[in-house]
C-alpha positions in Angstrom: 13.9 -16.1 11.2 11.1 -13.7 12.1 8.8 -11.8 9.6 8.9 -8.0 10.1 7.5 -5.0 8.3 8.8 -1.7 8.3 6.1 1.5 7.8 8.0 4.9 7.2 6.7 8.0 8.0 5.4 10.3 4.9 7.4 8.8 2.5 6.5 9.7 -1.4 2.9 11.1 0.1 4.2 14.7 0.7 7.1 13.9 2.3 11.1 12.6 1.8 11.4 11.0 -1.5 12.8 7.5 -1.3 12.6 5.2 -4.4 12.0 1.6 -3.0 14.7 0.2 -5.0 17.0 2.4 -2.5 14.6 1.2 0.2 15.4 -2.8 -0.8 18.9 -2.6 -1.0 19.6 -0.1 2.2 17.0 -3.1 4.5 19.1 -6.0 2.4 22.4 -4.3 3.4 21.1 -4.4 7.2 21.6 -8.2 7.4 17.8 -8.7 6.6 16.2 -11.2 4.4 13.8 -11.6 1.4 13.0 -8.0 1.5 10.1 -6.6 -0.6 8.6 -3.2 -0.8 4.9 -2.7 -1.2 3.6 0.3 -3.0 5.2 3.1 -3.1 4.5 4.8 0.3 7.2 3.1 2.5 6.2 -0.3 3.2 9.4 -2.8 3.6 8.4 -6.8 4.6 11.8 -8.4 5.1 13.1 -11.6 7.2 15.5 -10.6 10.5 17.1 -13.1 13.2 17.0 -9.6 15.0 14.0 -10.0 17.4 14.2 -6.5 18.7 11.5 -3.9 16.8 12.9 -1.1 18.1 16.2 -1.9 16.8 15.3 -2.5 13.7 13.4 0.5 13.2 16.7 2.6 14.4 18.8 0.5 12.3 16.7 1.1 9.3 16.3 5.2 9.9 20.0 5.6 10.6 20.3 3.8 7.4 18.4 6.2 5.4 19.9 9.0 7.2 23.4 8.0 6.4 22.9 7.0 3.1 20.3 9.1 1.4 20.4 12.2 4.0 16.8 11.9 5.2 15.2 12.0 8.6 12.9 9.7 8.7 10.5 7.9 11.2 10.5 4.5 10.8 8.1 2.0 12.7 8.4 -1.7 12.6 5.3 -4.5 13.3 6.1 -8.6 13.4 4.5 -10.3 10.8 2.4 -11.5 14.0 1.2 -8.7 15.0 0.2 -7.2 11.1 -1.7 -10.3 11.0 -3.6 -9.3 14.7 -4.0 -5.9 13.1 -5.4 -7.3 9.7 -7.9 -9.4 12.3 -8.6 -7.2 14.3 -10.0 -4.6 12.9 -13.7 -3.7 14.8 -15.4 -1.8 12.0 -14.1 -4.5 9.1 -17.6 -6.5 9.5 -19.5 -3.0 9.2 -18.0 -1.1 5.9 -17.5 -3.0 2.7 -15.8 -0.8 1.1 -11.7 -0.7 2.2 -10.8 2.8 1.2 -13.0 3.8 4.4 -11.0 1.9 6.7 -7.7 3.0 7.8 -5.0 1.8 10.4 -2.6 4.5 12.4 0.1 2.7 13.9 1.5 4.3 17.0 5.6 4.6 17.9 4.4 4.0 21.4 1.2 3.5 22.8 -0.1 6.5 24.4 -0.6 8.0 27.6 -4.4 7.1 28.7 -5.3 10.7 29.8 -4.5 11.5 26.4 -6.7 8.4 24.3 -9.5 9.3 26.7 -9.2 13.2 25.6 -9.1 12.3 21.7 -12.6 13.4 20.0 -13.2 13.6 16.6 -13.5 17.5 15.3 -16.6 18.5 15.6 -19.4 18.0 12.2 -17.4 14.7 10.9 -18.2 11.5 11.1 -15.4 9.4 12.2 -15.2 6.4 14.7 -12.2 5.5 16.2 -10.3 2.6 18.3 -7.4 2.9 20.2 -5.8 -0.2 21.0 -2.3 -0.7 22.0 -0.3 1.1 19.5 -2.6 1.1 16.7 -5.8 3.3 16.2 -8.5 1.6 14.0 -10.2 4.3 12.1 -13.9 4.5 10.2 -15.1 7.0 7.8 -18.4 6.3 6.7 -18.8 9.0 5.0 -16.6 9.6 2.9 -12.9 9.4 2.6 -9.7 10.0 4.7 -8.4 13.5 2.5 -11.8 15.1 3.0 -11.1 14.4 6.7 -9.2 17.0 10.0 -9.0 13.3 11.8 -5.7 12.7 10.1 -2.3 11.0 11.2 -1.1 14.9 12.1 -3.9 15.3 14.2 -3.5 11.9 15.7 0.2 12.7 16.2 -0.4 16.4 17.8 -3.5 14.9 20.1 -1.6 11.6 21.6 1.1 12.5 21.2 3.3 10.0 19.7 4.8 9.3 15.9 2.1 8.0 13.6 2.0 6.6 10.2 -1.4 5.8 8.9 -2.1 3.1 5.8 -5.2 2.3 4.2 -6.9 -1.3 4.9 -6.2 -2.7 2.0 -2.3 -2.3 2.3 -2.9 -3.6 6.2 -4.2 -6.9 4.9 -1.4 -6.9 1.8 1.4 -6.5 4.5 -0.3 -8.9 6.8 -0.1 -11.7 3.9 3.4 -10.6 2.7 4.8 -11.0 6.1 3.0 -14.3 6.6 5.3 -17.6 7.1 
């Protein structure tokens, strides 16, 4: 039995309201495993035979759609890849502070023309990374609120369904989802 975690889309941050008690039980009445919820936000680590992310993530937004009503995107990372993500990360060794990092993780990865295209508005100071379906972000300056680079920007300039979480939930779900 694999690891997986499931990352909603704009759950209880300005979006659908989904209590993670609902979230456990509708992911335990899938068939999956030891399933936990991290924060608030839409974070579900759970144990699946299922090897297929896409059809988990389908299985778990059909779920919530049936049961609670709610359209929502759901995107799902093996515990092996979270843990790639949590080590990955190319700015990690340059901020010490986590609430300047932040991960976007991608539906799909997206169309080259349109990574190559993606800029940071101009006056911020923002670096970014795209790699494979995830986009490592930076914000020296300051925070992600004060910022136009935002998962909705992301979304509109790649192109595909984003979900952002800060770095220290990354590393959290990295060790949650570990073996």
């Amino acid at each position: 039995m694999d690891r997986y975690i499931a990352l909603l889309r704009g759950v209880n941050v300005g979006g659908a309201k989904v209590g993670m008690a609902d979230l456990r039980r509708l992911v335990t009445n899938l068939g999956h495993d030891d399933v936990k919820t991290y924060l608030q936000s839409g974070n579900v680590v759970f144990g699946s035979s299922v090897r297929d992310a896409e059809a988990l993530a389908g299985g778990i937004e059909r779920a919530i759609a049936d049961e609670l009503g709610l359209t929502v995107p759901v995107l799902v990372r093996s515990g092996r890849e979270m843990a790639a993500v949590a080590g990955g990360n190319p700015y990690a060794d340059r901020e010490e502070d986590p609430t300047r990092l932040l991960v976007a993780f991608l539906a799909t990865a997206p169309e080259r023309a349109a990574v190559d295209a993606l800029a940071v508005p101009g006056g911020e100071n923002v670096a970014f990374t795209v790699s494979g379906r995830e986009v490592f972000l930076h914000y020296p300056d300051g925070g992600y609120g004060r910022s136009r680079f935002t998962n909705a920007y992301l979304e509109k300039k790649l192109g595909v369904v984003a979900t952002t979480r800060n770095w220290r939930s990354v590393r959290a779900l990295a060790d949650l989802a570990a073996p």
